[in-house]
One Martini backbone bead per residue (centre of mass of N, CA, C, O) as a GRO file, in nm:
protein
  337
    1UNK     BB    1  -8.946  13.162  -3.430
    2UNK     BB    2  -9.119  12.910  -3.276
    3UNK     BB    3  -9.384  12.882  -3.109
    4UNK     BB    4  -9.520  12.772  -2.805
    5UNK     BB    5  -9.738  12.540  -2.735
    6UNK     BB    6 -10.018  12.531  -2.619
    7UNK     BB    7 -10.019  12.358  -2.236
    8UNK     BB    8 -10.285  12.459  -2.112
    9UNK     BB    9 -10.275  12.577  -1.812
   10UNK     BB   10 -10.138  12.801  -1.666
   11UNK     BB   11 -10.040  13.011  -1.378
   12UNK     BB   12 -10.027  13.223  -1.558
   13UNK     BB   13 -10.211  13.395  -1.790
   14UNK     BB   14  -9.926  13.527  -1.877
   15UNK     BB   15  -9.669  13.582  -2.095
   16UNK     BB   16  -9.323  13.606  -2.221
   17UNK     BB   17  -9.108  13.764  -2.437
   18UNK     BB   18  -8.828  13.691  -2.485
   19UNK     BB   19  -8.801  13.664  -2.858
   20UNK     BB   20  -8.888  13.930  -3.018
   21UNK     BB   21  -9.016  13.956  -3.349
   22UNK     BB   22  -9.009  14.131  -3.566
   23UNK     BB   23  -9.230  14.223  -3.825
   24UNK     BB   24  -8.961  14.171  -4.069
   25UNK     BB   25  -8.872  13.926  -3.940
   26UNK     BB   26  -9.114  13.711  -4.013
   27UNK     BB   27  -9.220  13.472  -4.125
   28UNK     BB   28  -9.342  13.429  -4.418
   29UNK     BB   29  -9.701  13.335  -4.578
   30UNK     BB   30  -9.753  13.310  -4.873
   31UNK     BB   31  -9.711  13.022  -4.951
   32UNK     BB   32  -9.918  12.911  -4.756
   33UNK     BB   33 -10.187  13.095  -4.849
   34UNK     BB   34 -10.327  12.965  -5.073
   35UNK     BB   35 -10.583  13.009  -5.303
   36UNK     BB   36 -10.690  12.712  -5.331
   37UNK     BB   37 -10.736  12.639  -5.042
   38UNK     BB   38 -10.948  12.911  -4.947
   39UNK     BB   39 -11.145  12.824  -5.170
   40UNK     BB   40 -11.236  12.544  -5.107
   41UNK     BB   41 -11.332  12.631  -4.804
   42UNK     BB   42 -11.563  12.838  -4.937
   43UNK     BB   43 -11.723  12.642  -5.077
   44UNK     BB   44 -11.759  12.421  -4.833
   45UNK     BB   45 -11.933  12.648  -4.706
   46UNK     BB   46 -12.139  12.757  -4.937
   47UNK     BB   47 -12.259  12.397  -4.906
   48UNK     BB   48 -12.392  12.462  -4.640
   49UNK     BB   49 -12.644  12.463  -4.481
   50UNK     BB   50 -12.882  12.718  -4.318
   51UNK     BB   51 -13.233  12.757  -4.344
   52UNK     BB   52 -13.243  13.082  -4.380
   53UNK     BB   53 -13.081  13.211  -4.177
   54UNK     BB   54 -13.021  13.540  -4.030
   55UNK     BB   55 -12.827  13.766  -3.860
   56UNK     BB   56 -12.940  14.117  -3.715
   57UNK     BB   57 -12.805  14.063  -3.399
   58UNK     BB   58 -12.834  14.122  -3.072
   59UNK     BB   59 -13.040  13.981  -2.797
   60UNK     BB   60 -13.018  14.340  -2.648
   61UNK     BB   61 -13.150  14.478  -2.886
   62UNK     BB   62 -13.423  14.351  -2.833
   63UNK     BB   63 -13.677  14.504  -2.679
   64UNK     BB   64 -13.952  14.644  -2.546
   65UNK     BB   65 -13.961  14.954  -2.656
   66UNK     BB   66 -13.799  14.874  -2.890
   67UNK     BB   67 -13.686  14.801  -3.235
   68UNK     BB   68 -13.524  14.630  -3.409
   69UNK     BB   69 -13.308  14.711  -3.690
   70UNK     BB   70 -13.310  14.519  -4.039
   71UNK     BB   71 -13.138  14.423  -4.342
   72UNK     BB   72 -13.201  14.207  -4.598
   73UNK     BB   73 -13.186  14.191  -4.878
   74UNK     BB   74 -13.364  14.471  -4.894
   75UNK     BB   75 -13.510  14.408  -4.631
   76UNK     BB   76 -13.725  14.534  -4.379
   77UNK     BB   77 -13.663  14.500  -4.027
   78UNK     BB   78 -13.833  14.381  -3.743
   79UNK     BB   79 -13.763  14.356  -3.350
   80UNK     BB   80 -13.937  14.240  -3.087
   81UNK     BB   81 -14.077  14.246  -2.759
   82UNK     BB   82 -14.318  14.129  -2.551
   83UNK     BB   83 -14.385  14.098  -2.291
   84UNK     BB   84 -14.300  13.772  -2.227
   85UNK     BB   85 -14.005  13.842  -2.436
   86UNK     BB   86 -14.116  13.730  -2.685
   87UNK     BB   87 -14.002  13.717  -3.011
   88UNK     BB   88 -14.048  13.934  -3.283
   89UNK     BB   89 -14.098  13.951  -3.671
   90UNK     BB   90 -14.111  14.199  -3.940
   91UNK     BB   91 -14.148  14.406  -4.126
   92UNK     BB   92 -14.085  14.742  -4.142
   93UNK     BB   93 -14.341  14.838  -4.340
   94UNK     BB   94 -14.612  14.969  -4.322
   95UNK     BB   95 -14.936  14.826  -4.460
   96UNK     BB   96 -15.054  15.095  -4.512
   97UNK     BB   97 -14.806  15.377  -4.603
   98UNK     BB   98 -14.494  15.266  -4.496
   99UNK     BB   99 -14.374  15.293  -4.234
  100UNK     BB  100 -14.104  15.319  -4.028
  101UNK     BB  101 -14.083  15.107  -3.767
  102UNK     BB  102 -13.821  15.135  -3.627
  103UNK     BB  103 -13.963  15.458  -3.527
  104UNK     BB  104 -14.166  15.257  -3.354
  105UNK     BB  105 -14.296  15.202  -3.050
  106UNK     BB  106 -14.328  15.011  -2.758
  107UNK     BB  107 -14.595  14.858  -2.610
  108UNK     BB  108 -14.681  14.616  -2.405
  109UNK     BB  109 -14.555  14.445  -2.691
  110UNK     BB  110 -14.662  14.700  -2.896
  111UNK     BB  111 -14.653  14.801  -3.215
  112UNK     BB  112 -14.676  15.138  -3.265
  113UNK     BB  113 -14.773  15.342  -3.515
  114UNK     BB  114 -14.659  15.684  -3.557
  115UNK     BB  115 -14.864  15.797  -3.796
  116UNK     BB  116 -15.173  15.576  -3.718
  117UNK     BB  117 -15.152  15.359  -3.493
  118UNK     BB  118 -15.051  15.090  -3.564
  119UNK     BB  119 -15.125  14.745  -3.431
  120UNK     BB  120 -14.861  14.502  -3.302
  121UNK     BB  121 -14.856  14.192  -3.142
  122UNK     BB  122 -14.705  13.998  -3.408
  123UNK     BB  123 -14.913  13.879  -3.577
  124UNK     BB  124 -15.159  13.893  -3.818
  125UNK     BB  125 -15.213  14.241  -3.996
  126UNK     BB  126 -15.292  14.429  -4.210
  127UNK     BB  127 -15.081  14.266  -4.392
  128UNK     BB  128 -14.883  14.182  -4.148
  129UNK     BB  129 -14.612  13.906  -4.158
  130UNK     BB  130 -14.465  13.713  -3.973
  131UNK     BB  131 -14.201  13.599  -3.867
  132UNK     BB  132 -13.909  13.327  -3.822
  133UNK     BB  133 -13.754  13.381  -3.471
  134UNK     BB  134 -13.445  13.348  -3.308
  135UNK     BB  135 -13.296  13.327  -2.956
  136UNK     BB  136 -12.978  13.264  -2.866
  137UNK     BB  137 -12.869  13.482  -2.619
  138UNK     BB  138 -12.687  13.649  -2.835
  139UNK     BB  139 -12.858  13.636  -3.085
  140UNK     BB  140 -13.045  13.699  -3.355
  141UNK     BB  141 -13.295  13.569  -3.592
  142UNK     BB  142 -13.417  13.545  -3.959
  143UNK     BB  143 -13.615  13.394  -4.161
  144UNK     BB  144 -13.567  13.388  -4.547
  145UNK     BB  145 -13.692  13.199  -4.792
  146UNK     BB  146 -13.666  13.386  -5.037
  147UNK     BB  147 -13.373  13.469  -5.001
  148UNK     BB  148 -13.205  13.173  -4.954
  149UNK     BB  149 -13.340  12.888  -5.099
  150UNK     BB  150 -13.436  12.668  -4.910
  151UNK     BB  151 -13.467  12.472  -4.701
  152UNK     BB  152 -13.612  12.466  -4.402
  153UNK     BB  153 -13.550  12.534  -4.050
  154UNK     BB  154 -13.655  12.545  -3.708
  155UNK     BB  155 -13.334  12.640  -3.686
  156UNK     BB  156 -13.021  12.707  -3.666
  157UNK     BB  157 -12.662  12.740  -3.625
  158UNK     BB  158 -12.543  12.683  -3.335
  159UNK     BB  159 -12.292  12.682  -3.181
  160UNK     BB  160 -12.067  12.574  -2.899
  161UNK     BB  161 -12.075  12.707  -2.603
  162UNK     BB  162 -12.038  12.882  -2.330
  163UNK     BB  163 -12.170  12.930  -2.032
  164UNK     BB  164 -12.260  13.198  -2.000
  165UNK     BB  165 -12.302  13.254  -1.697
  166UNK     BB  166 -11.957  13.191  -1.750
  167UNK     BB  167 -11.953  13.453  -1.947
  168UNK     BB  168 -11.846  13.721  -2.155
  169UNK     BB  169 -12.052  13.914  -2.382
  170UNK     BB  170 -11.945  14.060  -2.708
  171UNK     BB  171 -12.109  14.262  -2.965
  172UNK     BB  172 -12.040  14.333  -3.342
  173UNK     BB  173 -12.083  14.608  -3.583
  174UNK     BB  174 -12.070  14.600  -3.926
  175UNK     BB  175 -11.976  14.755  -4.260
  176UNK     BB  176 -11.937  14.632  -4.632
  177UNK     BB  177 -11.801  14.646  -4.938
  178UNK     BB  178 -11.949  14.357  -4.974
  179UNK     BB  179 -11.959  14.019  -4.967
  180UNK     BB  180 -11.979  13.735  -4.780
  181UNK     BB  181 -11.734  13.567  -4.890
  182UNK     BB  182 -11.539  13.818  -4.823
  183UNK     BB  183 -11.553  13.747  -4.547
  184UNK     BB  184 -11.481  13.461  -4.507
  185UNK     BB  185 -11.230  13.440  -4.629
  186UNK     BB  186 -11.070  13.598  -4.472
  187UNK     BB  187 -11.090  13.396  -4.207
  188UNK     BB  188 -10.962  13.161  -4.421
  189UNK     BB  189 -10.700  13.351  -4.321
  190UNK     BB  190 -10.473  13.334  -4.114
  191UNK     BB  191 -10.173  13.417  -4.226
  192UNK     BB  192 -10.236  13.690  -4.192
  193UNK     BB  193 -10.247  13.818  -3.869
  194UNK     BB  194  -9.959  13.907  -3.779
  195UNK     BB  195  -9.929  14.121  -3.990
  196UNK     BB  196 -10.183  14.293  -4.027
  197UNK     BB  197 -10.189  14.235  -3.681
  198UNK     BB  198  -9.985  14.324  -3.462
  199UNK     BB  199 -10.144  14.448  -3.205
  200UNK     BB  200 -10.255  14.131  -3.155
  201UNK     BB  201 -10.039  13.948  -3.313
  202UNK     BB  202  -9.820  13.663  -3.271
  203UNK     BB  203  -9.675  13.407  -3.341
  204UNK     BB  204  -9.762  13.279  -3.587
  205UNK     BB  205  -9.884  12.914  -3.677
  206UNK     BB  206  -9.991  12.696  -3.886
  207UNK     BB  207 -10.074  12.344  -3.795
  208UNK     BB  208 -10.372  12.331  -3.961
  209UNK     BB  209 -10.551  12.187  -4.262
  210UNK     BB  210 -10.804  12.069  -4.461
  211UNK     BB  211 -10.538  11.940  -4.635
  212UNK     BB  212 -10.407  11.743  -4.457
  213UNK     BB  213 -10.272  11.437  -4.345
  214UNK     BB  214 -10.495  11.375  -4.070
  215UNK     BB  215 -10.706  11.571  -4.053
  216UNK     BB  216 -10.957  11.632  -3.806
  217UNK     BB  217 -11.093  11.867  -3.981
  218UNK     BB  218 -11.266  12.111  -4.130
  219UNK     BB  219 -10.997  12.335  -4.106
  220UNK     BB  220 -10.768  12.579  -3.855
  221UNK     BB  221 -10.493  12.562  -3.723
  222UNK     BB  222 -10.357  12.798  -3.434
  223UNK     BB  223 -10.100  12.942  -3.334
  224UNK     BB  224 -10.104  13.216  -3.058
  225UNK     BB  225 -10.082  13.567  -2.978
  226UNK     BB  226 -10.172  13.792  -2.739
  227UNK     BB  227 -10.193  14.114  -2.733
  228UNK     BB  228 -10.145  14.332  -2.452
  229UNK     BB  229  -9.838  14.444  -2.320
  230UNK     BB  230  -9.586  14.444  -2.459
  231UNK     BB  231  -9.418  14.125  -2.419
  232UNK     BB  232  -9.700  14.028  -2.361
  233UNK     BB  233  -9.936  13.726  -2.360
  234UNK     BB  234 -10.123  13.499  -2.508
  235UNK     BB  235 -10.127  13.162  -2.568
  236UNK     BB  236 -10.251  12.965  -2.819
  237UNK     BB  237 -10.518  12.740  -2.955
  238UNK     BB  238 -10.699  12.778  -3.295
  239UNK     BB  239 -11.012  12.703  -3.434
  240UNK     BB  240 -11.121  12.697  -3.768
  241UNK     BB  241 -11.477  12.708  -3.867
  242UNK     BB  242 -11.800  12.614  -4.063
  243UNK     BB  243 -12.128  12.571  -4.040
  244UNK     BB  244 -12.181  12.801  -4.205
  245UNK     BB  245 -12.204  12.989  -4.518
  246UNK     BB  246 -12.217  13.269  -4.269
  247UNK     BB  247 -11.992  13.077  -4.087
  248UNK     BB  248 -11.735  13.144  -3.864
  249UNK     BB  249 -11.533  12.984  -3.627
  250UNK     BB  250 -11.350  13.039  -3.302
  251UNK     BB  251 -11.152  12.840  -3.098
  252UNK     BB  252 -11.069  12.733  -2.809
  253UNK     BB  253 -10.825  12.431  -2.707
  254UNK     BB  254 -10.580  12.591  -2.612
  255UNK     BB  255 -10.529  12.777  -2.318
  256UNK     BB  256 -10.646  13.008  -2.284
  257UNK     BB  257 -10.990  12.998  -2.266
  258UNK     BB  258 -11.117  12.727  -2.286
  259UNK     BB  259 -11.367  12.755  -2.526
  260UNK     BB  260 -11.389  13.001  -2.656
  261UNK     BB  261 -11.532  13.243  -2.865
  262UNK     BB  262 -11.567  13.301  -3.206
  263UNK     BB  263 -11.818  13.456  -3.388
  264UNK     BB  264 -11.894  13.524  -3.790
  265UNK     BB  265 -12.120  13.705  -3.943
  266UNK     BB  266 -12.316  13.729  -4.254
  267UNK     BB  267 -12.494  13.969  -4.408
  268UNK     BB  268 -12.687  14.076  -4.657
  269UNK     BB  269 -12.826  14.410  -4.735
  270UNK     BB  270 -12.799  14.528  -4.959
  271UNK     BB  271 -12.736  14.791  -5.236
  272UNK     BB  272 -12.631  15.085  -5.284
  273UNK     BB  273 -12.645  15.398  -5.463
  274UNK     BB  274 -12.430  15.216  -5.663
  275UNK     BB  275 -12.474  14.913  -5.671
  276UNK     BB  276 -12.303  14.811  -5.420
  277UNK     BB  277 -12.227  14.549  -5.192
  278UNK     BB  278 -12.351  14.454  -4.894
  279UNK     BB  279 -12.209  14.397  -4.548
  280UNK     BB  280 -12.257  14.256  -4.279
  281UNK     BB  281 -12.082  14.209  -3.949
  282UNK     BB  282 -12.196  14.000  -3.681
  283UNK     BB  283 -11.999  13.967  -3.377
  284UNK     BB  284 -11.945  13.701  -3.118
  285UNK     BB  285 -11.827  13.713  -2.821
  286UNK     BB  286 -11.700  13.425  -2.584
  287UNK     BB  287 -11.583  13.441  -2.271
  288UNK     BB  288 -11.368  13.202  -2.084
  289UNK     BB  289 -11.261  13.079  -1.751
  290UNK     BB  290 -11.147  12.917  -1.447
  291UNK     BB  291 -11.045  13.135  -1.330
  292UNK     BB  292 -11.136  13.280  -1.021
  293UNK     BB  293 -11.079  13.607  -1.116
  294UNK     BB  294 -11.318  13.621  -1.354
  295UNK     BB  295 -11.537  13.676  -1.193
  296UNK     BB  296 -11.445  14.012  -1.182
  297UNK     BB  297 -11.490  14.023  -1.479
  298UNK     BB  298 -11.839  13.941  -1.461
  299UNK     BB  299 -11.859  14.231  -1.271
  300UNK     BB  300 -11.718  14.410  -1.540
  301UNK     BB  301 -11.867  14.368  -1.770
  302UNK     BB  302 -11.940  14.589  -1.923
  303UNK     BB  303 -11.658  14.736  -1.949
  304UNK     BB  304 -11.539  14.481  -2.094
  305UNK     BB  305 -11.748  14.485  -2.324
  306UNK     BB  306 -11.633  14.743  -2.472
  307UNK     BB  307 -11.302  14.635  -2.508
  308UNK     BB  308 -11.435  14.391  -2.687
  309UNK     BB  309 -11.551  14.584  -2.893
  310UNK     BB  310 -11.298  14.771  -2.960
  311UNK     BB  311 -11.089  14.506  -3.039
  312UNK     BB  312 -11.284  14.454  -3.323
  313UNK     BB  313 -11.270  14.720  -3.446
  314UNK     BB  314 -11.000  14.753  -3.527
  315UNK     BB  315 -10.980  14.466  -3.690
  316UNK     BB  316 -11.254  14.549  -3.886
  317UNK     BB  317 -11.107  14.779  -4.018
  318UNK     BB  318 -10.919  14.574  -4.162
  319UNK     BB  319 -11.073  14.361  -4.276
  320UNK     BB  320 -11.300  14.504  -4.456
  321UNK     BB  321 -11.052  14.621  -4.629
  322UNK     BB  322 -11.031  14.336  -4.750
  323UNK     BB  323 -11.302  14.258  -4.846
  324UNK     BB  324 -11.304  14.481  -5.058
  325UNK     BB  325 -11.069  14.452  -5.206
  326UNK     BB  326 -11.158  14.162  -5.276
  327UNK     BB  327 -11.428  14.271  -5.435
  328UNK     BB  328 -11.305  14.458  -5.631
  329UNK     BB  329 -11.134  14.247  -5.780
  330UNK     BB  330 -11.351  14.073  -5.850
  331UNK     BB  331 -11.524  14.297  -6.050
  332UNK     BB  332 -11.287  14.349  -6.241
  333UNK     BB  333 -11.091  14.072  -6.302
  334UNK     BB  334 -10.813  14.126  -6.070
  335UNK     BB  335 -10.817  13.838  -5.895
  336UNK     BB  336 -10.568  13.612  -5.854
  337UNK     BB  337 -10.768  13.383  -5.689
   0.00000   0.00000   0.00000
């Protein structure tokens, strides 16, 4: 049965499922998931550019006591917050004897080297030279222009969201043995979703791909259900699109949540103990809805961020041994794609 398409905003958030497809019983999707299609739509996602920015983490791990730590392609890297708030980044490793700044607390602003006292107020200063950082309210970003090898831009390409403060926002980190192409592959299958995740997904349908005639946009339409709990569901309709060679963006454009997003980022961070590459994956949910309930959800962001976090973990756990089989077939060249 065909689901239908969500028509702007129910009276009721939830919907119920009158006739329910068993997970074996619903329309195969192999044929539609073209290997084709994905492909090329991954080369045009990695021939945008970036301009060297790199995700990190949440805007909210970068803190005023202690500094974030992050790895981009083997380099060390540490984020902290000045007195006056404003984020400062830059190597890792203190340039005295090496120490991990990581492990080394902030006073007032400045990182303080564990080891010998080394103070770092973000500045250069005895060969340690800050990078370029930026944070968008959600996300934290550092540019590594050796590492990129791109013409540099003064900010990276943050997508549109819906405004913060009347929207709850759950930031998840994962990591998976596999490059960034296979984490973006993954996203630019909408058609495994049903099949793959029914905890989540039910009545899966691609109705728009961007080589179809009179596509809209580069990009993925979908329409889909929510699964909450028993025959209850949210159907909704997202678009899944690339702004960034190592960013999938799915927003909502009709049905419950109209506006929220789901950014996919992914970060290389360099090769394992046994030479395989690894891959971060730093996903943001913004969520918001006009229904005056919602307002409910933004007093009890704690709790609800921690279930919006549960239940990418649960996805990514999924996602993840997605994209390391298709690394692993990839580099030993039996990957039928």
């Amino acid at each position: 049965m065909k689901p239908r398409r969500p028509a702007g905003r129910a009276r009721y958030p939830l919907s119920l499922r009158r006739r329910p497809v068993r997970w074996d019983k619903q329309q195969p999707t192999w044929r539609q998931a073209r290997p084709a299609l994905i492909a090329e739509a991954l080369k045009r996602a990695q021939a945008r550019p970036s301009g060297n920015w790199y995700v990190v983490g949440a805007s909210r791990d970068a803190r005023a006591d202690r500094p974030l730590s992050a790895t981009v392609a083997g380099q060390e890297l540490v984020v902290w917050r000045t007195a006056d708030g404003r984020p400062v980044a830059g190597p890792g490793s203190c340039p005295h004897l090496g120490a991990p700044l990581a492990d080394s607390p902030v006073r007032c602003g400045t990182l303080v080297c564990h080891w010998h006292g080394l103070a770092l107020d973000g500045g250069p200063f005895a060969g340690w030279e800050p990078l370029p950082v930026h944070d968008d309210g959600v996300l934290m970003w550092v540019r590594l222009d050796q590492v990129g090898g791109e013409p540099p831009t003064p900010a990276p390409v943050v997508p549109p969201r819906p405004q913060l403060s009347r929207s709850v926002v759950a930031v998840y980190t994962g990591t998976g043995i596999c490059e960034p192409e296979d984490v973006v592959a993954n996203r630019l299958d909408p058609w495994h979703g049903a099949w793959f995740h029914p905890y989540s997904f039910v009545d899966l349908t691609v109705v728009d791909t961007p080589d179809a005639e009179g596509a809209a946009e580069d990009g993925f339409t979908v329409d889909v259900s929510f699964k909450v709990a028993g025959r209850f569901v949210v159907p909704v309709r997202a678009v899944f699109t690339t702004p960034g060679p190592r960013t999938v963006l799915m927003r909502i454009t009709e049905g419950e949540g109209l506006g929220s997003v789901v950014e996919t980022h992914v970060t290389p961070l360099g090769p394992d103990e046994l030479g395989r590459p690894r891959t971060a994956v730093v996903e943001a949910v913004v969520a918001s809805s006009a229904r005056p309930g919602f307002a409910a959800a933004r007093a009890a962001a704690p709790v609800v961020r921690r279930l919006m976090t549960a239940g990418a973990a649960r996805l990514w756990r999924d996602d993840l041994a997605y994209a390391e089989r298709r690394w692993l077939l990839r580099s030993t060249g039996r990957f039928p794609g």
